[in-house]
LUMTIBA-840122 format. One record per atom (N, C-alpha, C): x, y, z. Coordinates in steps of 0.02 Angstrom, whole numbers, plus 50000, padded with zeros to 5 digits. Example, Ala and Ser with C-alpha at 12.3 -4.5 7.8 and 13.67 -1.06 7.14 Angstrom:
506604971650390506154977550390506604983550390506424988850354506844994750357506455000250394
This chain:
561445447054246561165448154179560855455054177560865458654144560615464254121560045465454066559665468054105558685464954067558555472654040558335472853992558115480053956557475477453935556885480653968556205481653939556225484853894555595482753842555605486453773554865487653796554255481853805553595482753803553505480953852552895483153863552485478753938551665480553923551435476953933550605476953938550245472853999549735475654030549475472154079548405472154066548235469654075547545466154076547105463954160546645465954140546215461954197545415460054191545465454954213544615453854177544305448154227543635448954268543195444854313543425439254322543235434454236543475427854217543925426454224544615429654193545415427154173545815429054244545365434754277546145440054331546445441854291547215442454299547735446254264548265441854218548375445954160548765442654106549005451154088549755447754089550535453654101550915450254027551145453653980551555452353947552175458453952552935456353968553335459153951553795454253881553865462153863554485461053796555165463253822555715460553833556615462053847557025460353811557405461353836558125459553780558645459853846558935452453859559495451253873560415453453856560605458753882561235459153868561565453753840561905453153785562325448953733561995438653720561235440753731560885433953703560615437153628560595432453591560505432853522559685435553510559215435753543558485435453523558145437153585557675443153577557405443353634557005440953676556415442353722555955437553764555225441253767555105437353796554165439553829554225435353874553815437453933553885432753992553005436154004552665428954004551785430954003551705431054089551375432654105551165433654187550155432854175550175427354253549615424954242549485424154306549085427154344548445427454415547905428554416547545423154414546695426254463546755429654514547105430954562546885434554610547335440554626547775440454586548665446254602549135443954668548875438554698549435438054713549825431554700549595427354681550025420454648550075419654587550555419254545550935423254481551115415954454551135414154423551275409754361551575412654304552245411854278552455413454208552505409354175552735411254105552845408354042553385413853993553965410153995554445414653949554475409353878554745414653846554725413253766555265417353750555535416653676555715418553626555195423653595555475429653560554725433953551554635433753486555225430353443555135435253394555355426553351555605423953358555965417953343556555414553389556485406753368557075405053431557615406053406558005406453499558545406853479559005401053514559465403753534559965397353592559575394753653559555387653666559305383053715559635385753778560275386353763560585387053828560465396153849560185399053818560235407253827559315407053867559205405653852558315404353876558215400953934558595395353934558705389953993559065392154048559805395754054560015401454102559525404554103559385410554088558585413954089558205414354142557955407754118557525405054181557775403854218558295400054231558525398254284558835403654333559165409254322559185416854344558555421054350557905422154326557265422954339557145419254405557345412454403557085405954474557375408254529558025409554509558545411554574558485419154623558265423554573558585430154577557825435754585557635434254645556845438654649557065444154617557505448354633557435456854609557445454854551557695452054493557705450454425556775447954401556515445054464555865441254440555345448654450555245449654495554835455454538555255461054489555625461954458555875469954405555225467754353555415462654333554795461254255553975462554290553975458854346553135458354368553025463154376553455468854419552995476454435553045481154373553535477154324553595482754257552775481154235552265475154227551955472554205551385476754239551415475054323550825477054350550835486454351551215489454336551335497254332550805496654257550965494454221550575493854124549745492154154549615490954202548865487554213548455494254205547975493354156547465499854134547085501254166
Protein backbone atom coordinates (compact mmCIF):
# COMPACT_ATOMS: atom_id res chain seq x y z
CA UNK A 1 0.00 0.00 0.00
CA UNK A 2 1.24 3.33 -0.61
CA UNK A 3 0.61 5.91 2.40
CA UNK A 4 0.93 9.71 1.58
CA UNK A 5 0.99 11.97 4.71
CA UNK A 6 -0.88 15.12 4.40
CA UNK A 7 -0.79 16.22 8.37
CA UNK A 8 0.79 15.21 11.43
CA UNK A 9 0.67 16.78 14.86
CA UNK A 10 2.24 15.60 18.04
CA UNK A 11 1.51 16.71 21.85
CA UNK A 12 2.88 16.05 25.23
CA UNK A 13 1.59 16.76 28.52
CA UNK A 14 2.57 15.37 32.50
CA UNK A 15 -1.11 13.99 32.74
CA UNK A 16 -1.97 12.53 29.14
CA UNK A 17 2.06 11.68 27.82
CA UNK A 18 1.77 11.75 24.16
CA UNK A 19 -1.16 12.11 21.70
CA UNK A 20 0.10 11.90 17.74
CA UNK A 21 -2.47 12.53 15.12
CA UNK A 22 -1.60 11.66 11.51
CA UNK A 23 -3.78 12.59 8.44
CA UNK A 24 -2.98 10.08 4.94
CA UNK A 25 -4.42 9.07 2.10
CA UNK A 26 -4.16 5.58 0.88
CA UNK A 27 -3.30 4.98 -2.81
CA UNK A 28 -6.74 4.16 -4.72
CA UNK A 29 -9.06 3.94 -1.24
CA UNK A 30 -11.94 6.26 -1.56
CA UNK A 31 -11.46 8.54 1.78
CA UNK A 32 -8.70 9.33 3.73
CA UNK A 33 -7.39 8.46 7.47
CA UNK A 34 -6.06 9.69 10.84
CA UNK A 35 -4.44 7.19 12.82
CA UNK A 36 -4.41 8.85 16.71
CA UNK A 37 -1.22 7.67 18.66
CA UNK A 38 -1.45 7.39 22.37
CA UNK A 39 1.57 6.83 25.25
CA UNK A 40 2.24 7.80 28.69
CA UNK A 41 5.53 7.02 28.59
CA UNK A 42 6.84 6.92 24.55
CA UNK A 43 7.41 3.82 24.47
CA UNK A 44 4.09 1.69 24.40
CA UNK A 45 1.89 3.12 21.61
CA UNK A 46 -1.71 2.40 21.33
CA UNK A 47 -3.61 3.52 18.08
CA UNK A 48 -6.81 4.42 16.80
CA UNK A 49 -7.49 4.77 12.97
CA UNK A 50 -10.47 6.45 11.49
CA UNK A 51 -11.95 7.81 8.53
CA UNK A 52 -11.03 11.66 8.64
CA UNK A 53 -13.28 13.24 6.88
CA UNK A 54 -16.34 10.76 6.47
CA UNK A 55 -16.74 6.98 6.02
CA UNK A 56 -15.86 5.24 3.59
CA UNK A 57 -15.48 1.32 2.52
CA UNK A 58 -15.43 -1.36 5.48
CA UNK A 59 -13.27 -3.37 3.61
CA UNK A 60 -10.63 -0.38 2.67
CA UNK A 61 -10.15 0.53 6.54
CA UNK A 62 -10.29 -3.10 7.65
CA UNK A 63 -7.20 -4.11 5.13
CA UNK A 64 -5.68 -0.94 6.61
CA UNK A 65 -5.39 -2.15 9.68
CA UNK A 66 -4.77 -5.21 9.05
CA UNK A 67 -1.47 -4.09 6.84
CA UNK A 68 -0.65 -1.40 9.71
CA UNK A 69 -0.80 -5.01 12.13
CA UNK A 70 1.35 -6.84 9.73
CA UNK A 71 3.84 -4.48 8.26
CA UNK A 72 6.12 -2.52 11.08
CA UNK A 73 7.86 -0.24 8.42
CA UNK A 74 4.20 0.79 7.35
CA UNK A 75 3.33 1.19 11.37
CA UNK A 76 6.74 2.91 12.66
CA UNK A 77 6.56 5.35 8.93
CA UNK A 78 3.20 7.00 10.60
CA UNK A 79 4.62 6.91 14.40
CA UNK A 80 8.01 8.64 13.65
CA UNK A 81 6.08 10.95 11.07
CA UNK A 82 4.08 11.80 14.42
CA UNK A 83 6.91 11.80 16.90
CA UNK A 84 9.24 14.16 14.38
CA UNK A 85 5.69 16.85 14.72
CA UNK A 86 6.31 16.66 18.71
CA UNK A 87 6.80 20.54 19.76
Amino acid sequence: MKIIIKNVTMSRTEEEGFLGKVEFEVEHHKEPYEIVFHSKDGRDWGYSLHFLNESGPEEEIDALDQYLEENDEAYWMLLDAAMEALD
